[in-house]
Each structure stands twice: as C-alpha cells, then as structure tokens.
VMD Tcl script that draws the C-alpha trace (Angstrom):
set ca {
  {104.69 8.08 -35.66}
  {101.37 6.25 -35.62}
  {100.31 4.11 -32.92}
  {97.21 2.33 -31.19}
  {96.31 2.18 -27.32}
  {95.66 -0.78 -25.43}
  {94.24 -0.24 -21.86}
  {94.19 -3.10 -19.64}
  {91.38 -0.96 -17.50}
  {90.73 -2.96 -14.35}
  {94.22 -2.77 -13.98}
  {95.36 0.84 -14.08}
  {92.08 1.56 -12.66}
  {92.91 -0.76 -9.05}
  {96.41 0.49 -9.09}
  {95.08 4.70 -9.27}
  {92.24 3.34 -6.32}
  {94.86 1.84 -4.44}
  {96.26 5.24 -4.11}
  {93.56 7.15 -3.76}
  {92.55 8.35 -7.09}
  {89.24 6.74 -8.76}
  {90.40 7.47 -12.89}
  {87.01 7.87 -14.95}
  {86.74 7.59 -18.32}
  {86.92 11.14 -19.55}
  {90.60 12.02 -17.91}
  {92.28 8.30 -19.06}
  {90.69 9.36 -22.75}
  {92.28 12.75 -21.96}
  {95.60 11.63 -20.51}
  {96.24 9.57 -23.87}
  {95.31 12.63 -26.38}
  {97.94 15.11 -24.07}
  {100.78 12.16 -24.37}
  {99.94 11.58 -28.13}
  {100.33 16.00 -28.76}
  {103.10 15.63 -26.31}
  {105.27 13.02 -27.99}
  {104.16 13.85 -31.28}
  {102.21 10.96 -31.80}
  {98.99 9.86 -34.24}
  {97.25 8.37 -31.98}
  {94.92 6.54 -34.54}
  {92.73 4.23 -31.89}
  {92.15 3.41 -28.21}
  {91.32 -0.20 -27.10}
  {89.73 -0.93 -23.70}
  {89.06 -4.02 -21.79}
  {87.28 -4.41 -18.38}
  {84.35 -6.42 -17.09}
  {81.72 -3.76 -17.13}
  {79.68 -5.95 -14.93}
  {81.39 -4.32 -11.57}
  {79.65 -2.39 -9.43}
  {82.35 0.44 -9.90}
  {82.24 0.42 -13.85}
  {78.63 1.22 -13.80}
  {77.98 3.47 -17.28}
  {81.56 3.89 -17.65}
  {81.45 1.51 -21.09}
  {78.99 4.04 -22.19}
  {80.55 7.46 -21.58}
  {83.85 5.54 -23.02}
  {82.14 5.08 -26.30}
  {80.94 8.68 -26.47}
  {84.51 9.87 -26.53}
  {85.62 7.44 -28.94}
  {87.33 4.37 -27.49}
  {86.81 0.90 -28.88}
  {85.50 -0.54 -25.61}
  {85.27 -4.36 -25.04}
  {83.15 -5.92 -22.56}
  {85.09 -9.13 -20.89}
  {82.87 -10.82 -18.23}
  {85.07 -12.03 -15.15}
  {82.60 -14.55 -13.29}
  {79.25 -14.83 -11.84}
  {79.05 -12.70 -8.49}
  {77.49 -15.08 -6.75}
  {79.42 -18.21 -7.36}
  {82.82 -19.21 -9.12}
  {80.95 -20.79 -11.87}
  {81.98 -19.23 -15.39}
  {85.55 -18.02 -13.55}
  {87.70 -16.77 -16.22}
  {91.16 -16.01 -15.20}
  {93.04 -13.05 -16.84}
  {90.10 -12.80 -19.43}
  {91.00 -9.31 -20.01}
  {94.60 -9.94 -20.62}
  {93.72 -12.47 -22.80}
  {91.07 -10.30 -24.86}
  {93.82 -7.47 -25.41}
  {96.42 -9.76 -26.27}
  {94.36 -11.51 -28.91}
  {92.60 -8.94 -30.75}
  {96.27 -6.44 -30.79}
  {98.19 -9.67 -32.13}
  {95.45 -9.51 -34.73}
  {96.41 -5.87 -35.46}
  {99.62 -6.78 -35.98}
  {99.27 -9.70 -38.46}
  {96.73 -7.94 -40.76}
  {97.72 -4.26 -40.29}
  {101.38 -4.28 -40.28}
  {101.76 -1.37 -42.18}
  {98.93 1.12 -40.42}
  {101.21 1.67 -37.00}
  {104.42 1.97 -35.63}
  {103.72 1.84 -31.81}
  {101.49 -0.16 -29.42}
  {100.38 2.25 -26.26}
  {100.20 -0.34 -23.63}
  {98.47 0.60 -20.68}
  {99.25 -1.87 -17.84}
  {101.49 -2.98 -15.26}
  {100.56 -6.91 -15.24}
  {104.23 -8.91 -15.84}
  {102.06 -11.68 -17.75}
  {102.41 -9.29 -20.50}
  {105.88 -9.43 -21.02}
  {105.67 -12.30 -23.62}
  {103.51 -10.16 -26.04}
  {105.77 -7.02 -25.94}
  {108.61 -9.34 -27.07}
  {106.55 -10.77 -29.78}
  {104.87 -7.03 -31.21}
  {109.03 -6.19 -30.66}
  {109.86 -8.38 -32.22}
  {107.80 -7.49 -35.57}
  {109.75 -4.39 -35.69}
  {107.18 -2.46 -33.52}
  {107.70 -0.27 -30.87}
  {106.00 -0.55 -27.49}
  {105.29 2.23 -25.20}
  {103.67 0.69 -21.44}
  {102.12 3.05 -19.27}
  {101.00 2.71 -15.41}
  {100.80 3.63 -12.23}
  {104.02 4.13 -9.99}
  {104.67 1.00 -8.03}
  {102.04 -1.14 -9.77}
  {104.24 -2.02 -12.64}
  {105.85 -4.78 -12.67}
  {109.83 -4.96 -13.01}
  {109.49 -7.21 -15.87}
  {107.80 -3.81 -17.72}
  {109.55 -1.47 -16.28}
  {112.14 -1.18 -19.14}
  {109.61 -0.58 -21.53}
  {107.56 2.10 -19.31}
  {110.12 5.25 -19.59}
  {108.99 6.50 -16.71}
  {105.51 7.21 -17.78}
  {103.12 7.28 -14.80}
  {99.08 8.56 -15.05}
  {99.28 9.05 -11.35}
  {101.98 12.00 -11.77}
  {99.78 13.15 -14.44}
  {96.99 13.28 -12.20}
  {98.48 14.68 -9.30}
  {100.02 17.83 -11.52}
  {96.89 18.43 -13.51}
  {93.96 17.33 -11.58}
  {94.27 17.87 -7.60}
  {92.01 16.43 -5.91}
  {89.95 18.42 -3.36}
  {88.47 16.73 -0.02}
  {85.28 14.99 -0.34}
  {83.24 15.90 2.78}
  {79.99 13.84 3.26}
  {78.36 16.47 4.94}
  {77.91 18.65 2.28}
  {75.75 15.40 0.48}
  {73.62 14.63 3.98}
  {70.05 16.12 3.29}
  {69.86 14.60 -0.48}
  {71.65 11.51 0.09}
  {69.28 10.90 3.23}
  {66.28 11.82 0.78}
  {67.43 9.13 -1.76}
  {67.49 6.38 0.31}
  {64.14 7.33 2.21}
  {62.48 7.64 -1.44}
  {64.33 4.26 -1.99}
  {62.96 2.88 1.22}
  {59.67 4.06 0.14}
  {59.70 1.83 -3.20}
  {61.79 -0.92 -2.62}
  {60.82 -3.75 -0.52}
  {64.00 -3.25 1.73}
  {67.23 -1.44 0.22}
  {70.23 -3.21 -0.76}
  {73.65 -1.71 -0.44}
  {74.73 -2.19 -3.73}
  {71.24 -0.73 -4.78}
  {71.97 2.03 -2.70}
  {75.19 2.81 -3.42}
  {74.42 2.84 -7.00}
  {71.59 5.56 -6.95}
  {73.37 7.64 -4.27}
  {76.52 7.57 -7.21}
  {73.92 8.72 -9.80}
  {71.26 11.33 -7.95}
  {74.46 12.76 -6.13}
  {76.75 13.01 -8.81}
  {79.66 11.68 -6.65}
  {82.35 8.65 -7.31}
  {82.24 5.86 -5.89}
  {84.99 6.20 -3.55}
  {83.10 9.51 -2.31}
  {79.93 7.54 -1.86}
  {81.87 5.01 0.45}
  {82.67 7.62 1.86}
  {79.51 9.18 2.32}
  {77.78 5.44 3.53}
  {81.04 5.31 6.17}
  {79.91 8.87 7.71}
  {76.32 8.20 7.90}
  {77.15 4.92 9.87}
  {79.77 6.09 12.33}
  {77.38 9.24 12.74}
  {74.63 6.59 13.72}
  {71.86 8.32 10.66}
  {72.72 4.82 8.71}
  {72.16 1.52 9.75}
  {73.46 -1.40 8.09}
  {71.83 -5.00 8.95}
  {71.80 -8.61 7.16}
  {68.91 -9.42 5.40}
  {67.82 -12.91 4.95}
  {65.59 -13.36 1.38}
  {64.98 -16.79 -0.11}
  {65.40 -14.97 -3.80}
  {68.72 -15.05 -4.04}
  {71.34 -17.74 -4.46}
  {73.11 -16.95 -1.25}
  {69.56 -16.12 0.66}
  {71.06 -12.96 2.02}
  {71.80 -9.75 1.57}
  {72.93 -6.45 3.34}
  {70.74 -3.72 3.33}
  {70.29 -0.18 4.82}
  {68.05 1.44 6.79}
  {67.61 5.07 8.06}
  {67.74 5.33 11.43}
  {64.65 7.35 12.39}
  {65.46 8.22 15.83}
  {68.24 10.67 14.33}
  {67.33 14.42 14.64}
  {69.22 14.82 11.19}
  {67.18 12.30 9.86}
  {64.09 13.65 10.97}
  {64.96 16.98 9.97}
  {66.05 15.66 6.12}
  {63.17 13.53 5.57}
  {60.47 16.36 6.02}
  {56.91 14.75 4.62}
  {58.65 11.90 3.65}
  {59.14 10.38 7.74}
  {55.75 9.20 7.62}
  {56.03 7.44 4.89}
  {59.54 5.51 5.45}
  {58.58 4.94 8.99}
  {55.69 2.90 8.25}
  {57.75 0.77 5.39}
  {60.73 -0.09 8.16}
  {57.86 -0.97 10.86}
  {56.51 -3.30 7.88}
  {59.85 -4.59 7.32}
  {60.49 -5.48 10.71}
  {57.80 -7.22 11.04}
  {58.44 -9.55 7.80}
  {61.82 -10.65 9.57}
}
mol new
graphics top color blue
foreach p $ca { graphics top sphere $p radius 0.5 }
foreach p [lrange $ca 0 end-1] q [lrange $ca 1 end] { graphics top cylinder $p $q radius 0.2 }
display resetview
C-alpha cells in the first residue's frame, strides 16, 4: 500500500510539549519510517507545515529537509502586533496542497498519513474518503479530537516515545560554567542581552532543547546567578524588552567567568548607567 504523510507540526508538536516531551525533527521523521516497515507501508513522501518563524522551530525546517521531508513554511502573524493574523494557516496549507494530490495523482497512493488531532479536519478526511482513499490520523493521546478519533486506530507518537526513547532528567547544573560563559561573552558583545537572544545561543553553544534551556534560565534565576529585568529601548515597536543579566555578586558567577569578570562587569556598569 502506498501512501503520503501530512504533519500538521505545530500541532503534534504542542500536544508532545504539553506532556513533557519536546519531538525534534529527526525522531517524528523516524517514527513515520518504523510505522511505514511496521504496517507494511510505501511510504512515498512526508509533508510538513509549521511557521518556522517561532522561537522553538529555530533550524528545525533545515534539519527537516536534510532527512527528506517536503517542508512548508506558513507564517502565523507578526510577533509584535496582530497585523498579518492568519488563522489556521497551517491547516489550510495542508489541506490545499493534499486535495491537490488527490485530484492530479489519483492513481500514485492509496493512503493519506495524517498527522494531527485538530477536529477542523474532519471535513477533508470525508472528502479524501470519499475518493476511495484511505486515511490513517496520528497524534498524541488526549489531544485528538473525538471527531478523529475513529480514524486514529489507536496510534499515538507519545507511546512511541515513551517505549523507545526515555527520557533522562535534565539537570541545569551540569550546563552552569558554559551556559554562564555564553551569556557573559554575550554580555560582552551585545549592547544588553535579550531573552529570546539568549535563549537561542544557550540552545545552540549548549546543545540542549528548548524545554532544557527553560529549564536551565529557571535554575539560574531561583539560584539568584540570573537576573531578569525590563528593558526600555525606543527600537522596537513595543519600546521594551526583557533582558538578562549575570549577577556578579554570585561566587558561582565569579568563579565561571574567570578573565572574562572584568570585562562583563564594566559592560553592566555601562548599562546601568544608560537606563
């Protein structure tokens, strides 16, 4: 039996982080291949639609194209302001270009993979039904909606992911000296240090998620080494911002920054200063 995957991302994604599991790219591309071998499917193309704009998606449209998934970029709305809102863009997207499939390629598949648990769907699995196709929906365990349900079969990633990839307990204080040292050298070249900024190169130079670097920023502030503050700059469309700032008066801190405490001491007095 042939068939083609559609992944409505932002949605199995949310429903997997609502639990506790962040999905990345390489074990949703490796989830589909073990269903395809394990129902005995040709798997002949995956779909994927997500707003690669968020924060949490960062690189993900690139490392999805490296293993071979048809990725397509749907912007949401501007993150400052509700101008350019698009409402179930996404949904929309996937519906559209797989009801396109199934007009002009009628005879290349048997089976849509549909992987989502948004009810708005239900109209377009009666209609690819309906065309004599079968439809397969996959989600996550209480974030399908009853309207799907029928048409799920019990699939679930998040069983999947529990029996093949445990996950074992992020602790932040195995990360302290080199996530302290990248936002010191940030503090040394930025003007002041954003959280999103931050959070972004702590993901990259640490090699952690970003639930684990939320969970990393969340230590560091309750352990008083972090210290989070508004930051008022005329540049931007709101005129604020939060930042972060190392607070120097830590012994950990100290100890982390080495030759560097110079350095980022002078640029927070300098900050300070400016506000």
């Amino acid at each position: 039996m042939k068939a083609i995957a559609f992944v409505d991302y932002e949605n199995i994604w949310t429903g997997l982080l609502e639990r506790g599991y962040e999905l990345t790219p390489e074990q949703l591309e490796e989830y589909l291949r073990y269903y395809a071998a394990r129902n005995k499917v040709d798997l002949l193309a995956i779909y994927l639609y997500a707003n690669f704009d968020r924060e949490e998606f960062w690189r993900t449209q690139t490392t999805f194209q490296k293993t071979n998934v048809f990725t397509r970029h749907v912007f949401g709305k501007n993150n400052y302001a509700s101008t350019g809102l698009r409402h179930n863009a996404a949904d929309l997207e996937l519906m559209l270009e797989a009801q396109e499939i199934l007009l002009t390629r009628t005879s290349t598949f048997d089976m849509y993979l549909l992987l989502t648990g948004d009810g708005d769907f239900l109209p377009f699995v009666r209609k690819v039904r309906a065309w004599g196709k079968e439809v397969k929906v996959i989600g996550v365990t209480g974030s399908v909606h009853h309207a799907l349900q029928p048409y799920s079969e019990g699939e679930d990633i998040l069983q999947w992911l529990l029996h093949e990839k445990p996950e074992t307990e992020y602790r932040a204080e195995n990360d302290l000296d080199q996530g302290i040292q990248v936002i010191g050298s940030l503090q040394t070249r930025l003007p002041y240090v954003a959280s999103t900024k931050a959070r972004a190169a702590l993901a990259e130079l640490l090699g952690r998620s970003v639930p684990q670097v939320k969970d990393f920023i969340r230590y560091t502030l309750k352990e008083n080494m972090l210290i989070e503050q508004e930051h008022l700059d005329s540049n931007l469309k709101i005129g604020k911002t939060k930042i972060y700032l190392l607070n120097l008066e830590n012994p950990r801190v100290c100890e982390a920054l080495g030759s560097m405490f110079e350095e980022v001491s002078q640029r927070q007095q300098k900050l300070m200063m400016e506000t």
